[in-house]
C-alpha positions, 0 to 999 in steps of 0.5 A, a space after each residue: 368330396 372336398 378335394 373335388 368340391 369348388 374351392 375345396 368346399 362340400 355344399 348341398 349340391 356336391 353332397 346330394 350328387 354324392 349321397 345319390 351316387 352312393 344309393 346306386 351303387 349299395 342298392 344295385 340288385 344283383 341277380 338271384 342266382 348270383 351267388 359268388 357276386 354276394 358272397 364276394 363283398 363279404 368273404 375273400 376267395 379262400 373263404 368262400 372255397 372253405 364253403 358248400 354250395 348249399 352254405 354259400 347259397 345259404 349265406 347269400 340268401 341271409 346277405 341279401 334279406 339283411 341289405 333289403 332290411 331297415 334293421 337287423 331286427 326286421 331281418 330276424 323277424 324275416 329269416 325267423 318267423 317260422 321258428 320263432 313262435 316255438 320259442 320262449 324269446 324271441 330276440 331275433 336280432 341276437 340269433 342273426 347277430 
C-alpha cells in the first residue's frame, strides 16, 4: 500500500480503499455446486484428486460454513448441533480443529 500510497504514505483514505477491496473479494460467494473452486483455495490438484466426490463435497461443505462463521467455535456449534448433545463434552472447536 505504501509503494502506491502518495508520497509512500498509508492514510485513512488509502487504508479503507483497501480494507473494502479486500472484503470483496474474501467474501465473494461462490455457487453452491462449486466445489472444485472451494476446495481450490485450500488444496492443490494432487490432492483434491486423492479425494472421493462425496469427501470433496463434504470438505467444501465444512470449508464454506467455516468462512460464514465468526469463529471456529460458531462453526463447531453449526457443523455439530446434532451430535453434540450425545456427548459429555461439547468442545466443538476441538473436534473441527
Amino acid at each position: 500500500m505504501a509503494t502506491l500510497s502518495s508520497g509512500g504514505r498509508i492514510t485513512t483514505p488509502v487504508l479503507m480503499d483497501e480494507l473494502g477491496r479486500l472484503k470483496a473479494a474474501w467474501s465473494t460467494p461462490l455457487a453452491d455446486g462449486d466445489h472444485d473452486a472451494v476446495l481450490a483455495t485450500v488444496l492443490n490438484d494432487q490432492a483434491r484428486e486423492k479425494l472421493d466426490l462425496f469427501d470433496q463435497a463434504q470438505l467444501a461443505f465444512v470449508i464454506r460454513i467455516c468462512r460464514e462463521s465468526a469463529t471456529l467455535s460458531e462453526a463447531g456449534r453449526k457443523l455439530f448441533a446434532a451430535t453434540r448433545e450425545n456427548r459429555k463434552t461439547a468442545n466443538d472447536a476441538d473436534r473441527l480443529r
